[in-house]
C-alpha positions as CSV (number, residue, x, y, z in Angstrom):
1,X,17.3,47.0,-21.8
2,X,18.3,50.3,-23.3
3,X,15.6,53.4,-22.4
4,X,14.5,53.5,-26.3
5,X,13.3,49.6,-26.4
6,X,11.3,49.9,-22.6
7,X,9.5,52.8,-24.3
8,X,8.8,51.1,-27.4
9,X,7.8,48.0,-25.5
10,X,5.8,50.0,-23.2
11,X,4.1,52.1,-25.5
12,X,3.0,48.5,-27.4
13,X,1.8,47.5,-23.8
14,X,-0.1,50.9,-23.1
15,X,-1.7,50.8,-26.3
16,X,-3.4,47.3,-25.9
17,X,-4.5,47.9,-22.1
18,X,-6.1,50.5,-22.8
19,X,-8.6,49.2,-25.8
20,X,-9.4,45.9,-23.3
21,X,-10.1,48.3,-20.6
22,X,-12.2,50.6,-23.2
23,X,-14.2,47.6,-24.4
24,X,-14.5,46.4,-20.6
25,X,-15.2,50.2,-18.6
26,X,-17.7,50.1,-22.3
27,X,-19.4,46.6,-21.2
28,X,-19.5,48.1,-17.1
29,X,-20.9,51.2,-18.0
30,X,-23.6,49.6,-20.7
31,X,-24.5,46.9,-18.7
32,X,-25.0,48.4,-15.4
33,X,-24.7,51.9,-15.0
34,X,-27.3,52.6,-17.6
35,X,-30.2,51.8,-14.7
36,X,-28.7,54.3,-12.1
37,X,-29.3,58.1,-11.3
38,X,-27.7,60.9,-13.6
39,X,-24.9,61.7,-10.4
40,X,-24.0,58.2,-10.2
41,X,-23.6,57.7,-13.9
42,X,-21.7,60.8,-13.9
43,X,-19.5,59.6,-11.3
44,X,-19.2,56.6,-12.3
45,X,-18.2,58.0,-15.9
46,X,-15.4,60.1,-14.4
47,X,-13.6,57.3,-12.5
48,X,-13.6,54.6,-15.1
49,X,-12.2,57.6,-17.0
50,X,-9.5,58.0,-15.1
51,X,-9.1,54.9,-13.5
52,X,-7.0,53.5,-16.6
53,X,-3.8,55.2,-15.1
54,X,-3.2,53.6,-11.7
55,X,-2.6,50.2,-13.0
56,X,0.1,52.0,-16.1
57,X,2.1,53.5,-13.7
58,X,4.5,51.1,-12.8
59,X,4.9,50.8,-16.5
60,X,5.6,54.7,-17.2
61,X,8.0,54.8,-14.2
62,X,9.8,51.8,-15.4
63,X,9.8,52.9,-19.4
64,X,11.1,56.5,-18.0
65,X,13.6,54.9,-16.1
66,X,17.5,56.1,-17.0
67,X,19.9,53.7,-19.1
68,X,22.7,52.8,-16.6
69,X,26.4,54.3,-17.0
70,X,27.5,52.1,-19.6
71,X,31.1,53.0,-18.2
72,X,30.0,51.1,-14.6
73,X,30.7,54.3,-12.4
């Protein structure tokens, strides 16, 4: 698959993983970090901000991934 259609695809894939996870770390944070202490919200608030990346990575490195030599050497 040439580089330009893996970062097509995987910007398609990006976009709709991350509105699930918005409407699921939404749900998590609504549902039961709303009863907790002001640290732990905060906390919890900064890593289900962040925590959207691990799973994309394997994506990014595979979209950023280099066409091979199309001459086979």
């Amino acid at each position: 698959m040439p580089r330009r259609l893996r970062k097509l695809v995987g910007t398609i894939v990006m976009i709709v993983f991350v509105m699930v996870y918005a409407l699921f770390a939404m749900a998590l944070a609504d549902s039961r970090v709303s009863q907790t202490s002001e640290l732990l919200r905060a906390l919890v608030y900064a890593v289900l901000g962040l925590a959207w990346v691990i799973p994309l990575l394997p994506l990014i490195r595979w979209m950023e991934r280099p066409d091979p030599d199309p001459a086979g050497s």
